[in-house]
C-alpha positions in Angstrom: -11.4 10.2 -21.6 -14.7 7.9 -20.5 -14.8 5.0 -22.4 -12.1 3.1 -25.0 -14.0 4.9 -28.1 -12.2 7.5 -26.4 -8.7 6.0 -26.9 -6.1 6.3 -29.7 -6.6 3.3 -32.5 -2.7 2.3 -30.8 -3.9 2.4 -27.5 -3.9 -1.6 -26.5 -0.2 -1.9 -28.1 1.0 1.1 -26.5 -0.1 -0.3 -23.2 1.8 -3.5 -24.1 5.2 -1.6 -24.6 4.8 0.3 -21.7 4.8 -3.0 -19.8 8.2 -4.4 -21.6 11.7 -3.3 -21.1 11.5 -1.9 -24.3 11.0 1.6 -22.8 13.9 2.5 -22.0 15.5 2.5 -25.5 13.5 6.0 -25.5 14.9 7.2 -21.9 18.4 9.2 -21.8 19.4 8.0 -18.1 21.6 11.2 -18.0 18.8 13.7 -17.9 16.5 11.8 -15.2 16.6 14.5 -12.1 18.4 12.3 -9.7 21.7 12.5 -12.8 20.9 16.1 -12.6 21.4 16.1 -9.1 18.4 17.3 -7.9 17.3 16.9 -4.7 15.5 13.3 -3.9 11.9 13.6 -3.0 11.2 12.7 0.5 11.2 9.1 1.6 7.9 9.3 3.8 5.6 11.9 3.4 5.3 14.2 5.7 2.5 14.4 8.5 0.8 17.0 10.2 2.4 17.5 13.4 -0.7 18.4 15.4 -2.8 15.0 14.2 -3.2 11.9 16.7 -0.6 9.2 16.4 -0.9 5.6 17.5 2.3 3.9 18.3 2.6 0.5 17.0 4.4 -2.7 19.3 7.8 -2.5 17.7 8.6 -5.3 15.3 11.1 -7.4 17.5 8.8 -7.6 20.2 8.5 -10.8 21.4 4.7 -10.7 21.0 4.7 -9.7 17.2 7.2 -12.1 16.0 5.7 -15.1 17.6 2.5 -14.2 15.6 4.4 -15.1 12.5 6.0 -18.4 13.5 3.6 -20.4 10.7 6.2 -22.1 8.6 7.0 -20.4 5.1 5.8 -23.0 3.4 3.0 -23.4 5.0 1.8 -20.0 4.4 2.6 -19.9 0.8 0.0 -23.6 0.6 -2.6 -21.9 2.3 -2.4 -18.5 0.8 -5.8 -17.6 -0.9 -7.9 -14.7 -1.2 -10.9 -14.1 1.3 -13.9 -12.5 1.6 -16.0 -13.6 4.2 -14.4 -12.0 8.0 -15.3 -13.2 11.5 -16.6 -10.6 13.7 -13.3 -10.8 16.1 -11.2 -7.5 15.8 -7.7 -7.3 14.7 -5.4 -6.5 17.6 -2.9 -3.8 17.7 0.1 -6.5 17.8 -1.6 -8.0 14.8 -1.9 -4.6 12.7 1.9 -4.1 13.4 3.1 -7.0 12.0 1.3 -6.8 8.9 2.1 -3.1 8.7 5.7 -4.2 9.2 5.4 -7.0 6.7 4.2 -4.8 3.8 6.3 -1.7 4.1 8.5 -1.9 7.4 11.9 -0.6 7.2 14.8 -2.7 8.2 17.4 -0.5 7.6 17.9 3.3 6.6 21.5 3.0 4.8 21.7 6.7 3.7 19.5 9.8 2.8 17.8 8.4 -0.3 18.4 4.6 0.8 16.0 2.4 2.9 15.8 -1.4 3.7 12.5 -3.1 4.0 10.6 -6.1 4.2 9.5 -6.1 0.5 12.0 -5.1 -2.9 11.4 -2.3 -5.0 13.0 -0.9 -8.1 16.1 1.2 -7.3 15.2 1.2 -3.5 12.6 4.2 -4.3 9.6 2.9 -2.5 6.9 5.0 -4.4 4.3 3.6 -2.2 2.3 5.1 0.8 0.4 2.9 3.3 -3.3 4.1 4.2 -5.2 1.9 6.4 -9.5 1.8 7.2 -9.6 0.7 10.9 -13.2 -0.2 11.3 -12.4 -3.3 14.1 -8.7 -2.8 15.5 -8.7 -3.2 19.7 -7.9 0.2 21.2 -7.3 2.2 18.0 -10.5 4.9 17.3 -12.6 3.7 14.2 -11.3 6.3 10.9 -8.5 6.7 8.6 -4.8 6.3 9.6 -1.3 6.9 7.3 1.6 4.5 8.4 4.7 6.2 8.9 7.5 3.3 8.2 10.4 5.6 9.7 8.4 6.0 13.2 5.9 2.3 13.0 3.5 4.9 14.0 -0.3 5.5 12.5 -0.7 9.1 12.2 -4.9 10.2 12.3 -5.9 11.2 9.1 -9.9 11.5 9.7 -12.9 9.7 11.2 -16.4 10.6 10.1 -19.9 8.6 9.8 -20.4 6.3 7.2 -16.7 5.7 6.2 -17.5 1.7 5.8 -19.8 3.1 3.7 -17.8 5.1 1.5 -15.1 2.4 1.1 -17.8 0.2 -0.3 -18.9 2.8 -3.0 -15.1 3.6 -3.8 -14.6 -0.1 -4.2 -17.9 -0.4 -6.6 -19.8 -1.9 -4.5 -17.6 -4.9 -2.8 -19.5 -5.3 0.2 -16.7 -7.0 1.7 -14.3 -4.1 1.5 -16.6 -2.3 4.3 -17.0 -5.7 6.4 -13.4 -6.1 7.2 -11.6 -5.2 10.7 -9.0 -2.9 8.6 -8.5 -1.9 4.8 -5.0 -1.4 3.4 -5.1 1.5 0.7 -1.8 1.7 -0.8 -1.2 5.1 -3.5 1.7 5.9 -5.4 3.7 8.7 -5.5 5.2 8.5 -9.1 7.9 11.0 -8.4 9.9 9.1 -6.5 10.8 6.8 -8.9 10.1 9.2 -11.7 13.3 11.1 -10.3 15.5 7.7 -10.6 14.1 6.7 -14.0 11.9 9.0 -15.6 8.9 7.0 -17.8 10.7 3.3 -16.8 9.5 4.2 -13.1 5.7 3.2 -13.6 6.1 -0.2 -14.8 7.9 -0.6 -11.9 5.7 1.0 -9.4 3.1 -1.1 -10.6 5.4 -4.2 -9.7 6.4 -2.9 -6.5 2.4 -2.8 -5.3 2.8 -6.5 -6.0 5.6 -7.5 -3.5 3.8 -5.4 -0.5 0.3 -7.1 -1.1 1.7 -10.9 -1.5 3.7 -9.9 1.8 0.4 -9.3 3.3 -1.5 -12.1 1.9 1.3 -14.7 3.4 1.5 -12.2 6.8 -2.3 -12.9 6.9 -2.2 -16.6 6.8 0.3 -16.5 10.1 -2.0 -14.5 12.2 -5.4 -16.4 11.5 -6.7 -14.0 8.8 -7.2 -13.2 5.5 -7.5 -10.9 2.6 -8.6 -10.6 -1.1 -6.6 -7.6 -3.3 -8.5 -5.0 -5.1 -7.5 -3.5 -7.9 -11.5 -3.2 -9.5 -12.0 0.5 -8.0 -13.1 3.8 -8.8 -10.5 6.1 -9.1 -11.6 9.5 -8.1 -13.9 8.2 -5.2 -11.3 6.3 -3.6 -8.6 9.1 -4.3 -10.6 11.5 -2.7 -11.4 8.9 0.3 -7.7 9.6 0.9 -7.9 13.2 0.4 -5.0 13.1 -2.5 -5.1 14.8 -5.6 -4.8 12.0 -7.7 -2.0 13.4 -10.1 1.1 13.6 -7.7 -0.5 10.7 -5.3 -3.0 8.4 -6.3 -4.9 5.0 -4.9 -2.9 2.2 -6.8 -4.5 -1.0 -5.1 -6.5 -2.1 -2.0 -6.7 -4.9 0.5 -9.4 -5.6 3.1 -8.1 -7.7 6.4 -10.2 -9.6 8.5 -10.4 -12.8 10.9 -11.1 -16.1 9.3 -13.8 -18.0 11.5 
């Protein structure tokens, strides 16, 4: 499928009631896996034990809170998307607390139960954090996963030209490759899939929402910006991860940078 000729005539209303509640008069809640009792899917995804890991200030440190003292309201009134970055680096206090802000666990209540900083349907949290670090003080230029359970950054890869590669994933945004770090969330469908079968990916969808307006007001209280993506290409970005795009797949994209 390459273009809408490609699509079925019922295609734009089919999209339409994929987006309402209406969905779930098809779904039989009794045969989802999780009423089946089948195992729950893991909760992070694992890592490979012998890659590099950067531990992140925790997020009660004294130092990370007090860089998000700007007043709620404040933040929400000057909330707005950028895309023009100063040339000052993000520092590693800085990355925590917006790493914190978007996906940071407050609480793990039980096996298939964790508390964070942002809702999601059914407590599932289909969403993986990966993060670009082009300009982050003290942390090696490449691609990092964040691991919510340990607030660590676990190495994923650093080769030439990544800035590079960002750009062409995000068709061309030149301010995609310019920022200090990118935020590259994916999905992985299953874990809500196993709650609520084809209900789970208008949710998941909704979900990407509450992390990225976390980080646009999480932003604001450390003297930077961002601008959402969601115009990307698929594949390119996918493989900039190195997922397989079926199981796990790029679902939206934020750049980070200082505001002059």
């Amino acid at each position: 499928m390459r273009s809408p000729a490609d699509l079925p005539e019922n295609a734009l209303s089919l999209f339409r009631f994929l987006l309402k509640d209406t969905i779930r008069d098809w779904i039989d809640f009794r045969s989802t896996d999780q009423s089946r009792g089948v195992a729950p899917p893991p909760i992070q995804k694992p890592a490979d034990p012998g890659a590099g890991r950067v531990s992140l200030p925790p997020p009660a440190d004294r130092d990370v809170r007090r860089l998000g003292e700007l007043p709620l309201g404040e933040a929400i009134a000057r909330r707005e998307s950028v895309r023009r970055y100063g040339a000052t680096p993000l520092r590693l206090p800085e990355v925590s607390l917006l790493l914190w802000a978007t996906q940071g666990v407050r609480k793990v209540a039980g096996p298939t139960s964790i508390l964070r900083t942002v809702p999601s349907a059914g407590n599932r949290h289909a969403l993986e954090t990966y993060l670009y670090c082009r300009a982050v003080d003290g942390v090696e230029e490449g691609l990092y996963r964040y691991l919510p359970l340990d607030h660590e950054l676990v190495h994923q890869r650093s080769d030439p030209g990544m800035a590079a590669e960002l750009v062409h994933g995000c068709r061309g945004q030149a301010f995609a490759g310019a920022a200090a770090a990118t935020f590259i969330w994916t999905a992985i469908p299953y874990r809500m899939e196993w709650r609520y079968s084809l209900a789970a990916h208008k949710v998941i969808a909704i979900d990407a929402g509450h992390a990225c307006q976390n980080l646009y007001l999480a932003c604001q209280s450390i003297g930077s910006g961002t601008c959402a993506i969601a115009a990307y290409d698929q594949k390119v970005m996918d493989d900039f991860l190195g997922v397989d795009g079926e199981e796990e797949f790029v679902i939206y994209i934020a750049p980070v940078g200082k505001v002059d």
